[in-house]
Structures are given as C-alpha cells and as structure tokens.
N, C-alpha and C positions, 0 to 999 in steps of 0.2 A: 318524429316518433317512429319506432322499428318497433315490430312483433312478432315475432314466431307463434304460425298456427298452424293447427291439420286439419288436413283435406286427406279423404279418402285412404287414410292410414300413413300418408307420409308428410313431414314436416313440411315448413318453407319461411323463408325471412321474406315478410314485406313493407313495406311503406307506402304512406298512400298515393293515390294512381297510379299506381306499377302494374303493369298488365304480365301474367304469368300464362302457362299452359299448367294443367294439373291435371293427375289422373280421372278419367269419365265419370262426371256429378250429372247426377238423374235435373231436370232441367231444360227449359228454351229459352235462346237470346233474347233476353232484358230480364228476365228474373234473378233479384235479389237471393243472395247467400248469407245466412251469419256464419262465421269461420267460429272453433272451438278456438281461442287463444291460448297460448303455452305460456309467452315470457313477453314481457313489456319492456323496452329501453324508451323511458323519456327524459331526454335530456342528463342523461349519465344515471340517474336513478332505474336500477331493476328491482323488476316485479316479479317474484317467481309464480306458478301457478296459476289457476283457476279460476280462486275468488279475490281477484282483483278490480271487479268492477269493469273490465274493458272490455269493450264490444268492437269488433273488425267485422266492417260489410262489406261485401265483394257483390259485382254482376258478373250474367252470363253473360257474355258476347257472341260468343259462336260454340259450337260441337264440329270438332276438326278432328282428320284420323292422320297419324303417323306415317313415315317413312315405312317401306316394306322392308319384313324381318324374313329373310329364307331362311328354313332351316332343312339340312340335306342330307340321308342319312345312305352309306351304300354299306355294302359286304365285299370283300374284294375276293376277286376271282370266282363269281357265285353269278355275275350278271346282276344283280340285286340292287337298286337304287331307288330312290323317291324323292320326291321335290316337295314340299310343302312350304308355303310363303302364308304370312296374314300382318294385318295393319292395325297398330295399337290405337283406341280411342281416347285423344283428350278433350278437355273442358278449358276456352279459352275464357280467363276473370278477367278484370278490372278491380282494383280492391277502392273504393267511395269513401272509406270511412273508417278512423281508426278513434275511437273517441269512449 
C-alpha cells in the first residue's frame, strides 16, 4: 500500500517503514505523527482525497540539521564582500502505519 501525504507544506510518497527526512515537525524522538493523507494506492485501486478513511502514522526518530548552504554576495571592484552560511533543519520519520 502507497500514500501520498503532507508534512509541513510539501508532499511525499510512502510506504510502510520507510524512513524519510522531512522539513522540521515541532517534536522529540519517539513521538508519534498522524500524516494529512492525499492519495491512497491499494493494490491498483486509488483513493483521491481526504475522506477516504485512511490514516498514515509516522514517528520521530531524530531532529537532524542539513549540509551547509553558503551563500556569498560581493560588488566588484568596490572591495565589498560577505559570507553568510546556515544549516537547514530536518525531522527524521519512520512511517508505523498506513491502515
């Protein structure tokens, strides 16, 4: 069984126990998530929408931060330069339960 749900404004295809990374969900490792579900594939039959009755639980496993982003801005010929870097935070799941 496949589902597409969102997290934190952006999609995702899972199936159960597939461990993703997803944009940072307020949360500590072991607590339970219900996922909004979009679309249901069971067994070649789809479910569009909402009020399909299916419910996707995910846990937290961890709160992990990203590879670093620089971003570098200069003016040429002016001496003019700056560095700024920062590290995106995600939420690593587990999804438990697609039923």
């Amino acid at each position: 069984m496949i589902a597409i749900v969102k997290v934190a404004g952006q999609q995702f295809k899972v199936e159960k126990d597939q461990t993703l990374y997803v944009p940072h969900v307020e949360g500590n490792a072991g607590d339970k998530l219900n996922l909004e579900v979009l679309l249901v594939d069971a067994n070649g039959k789809l479910s569009i929408g909402t009020n399909h009755g299916v419910a996707v639980q995910a846990e937290i496993l961890d709160q992990v931060k990203g590879d670093t982003v620089i971003a570098y801005k200069q003016k040429r010929r002016k001496g003019f330069h700056k560095k700024k870097g920062h590290r995106t935070t995600y939420t690593k799941i587990k999804v438990v339960s697609i039923a």
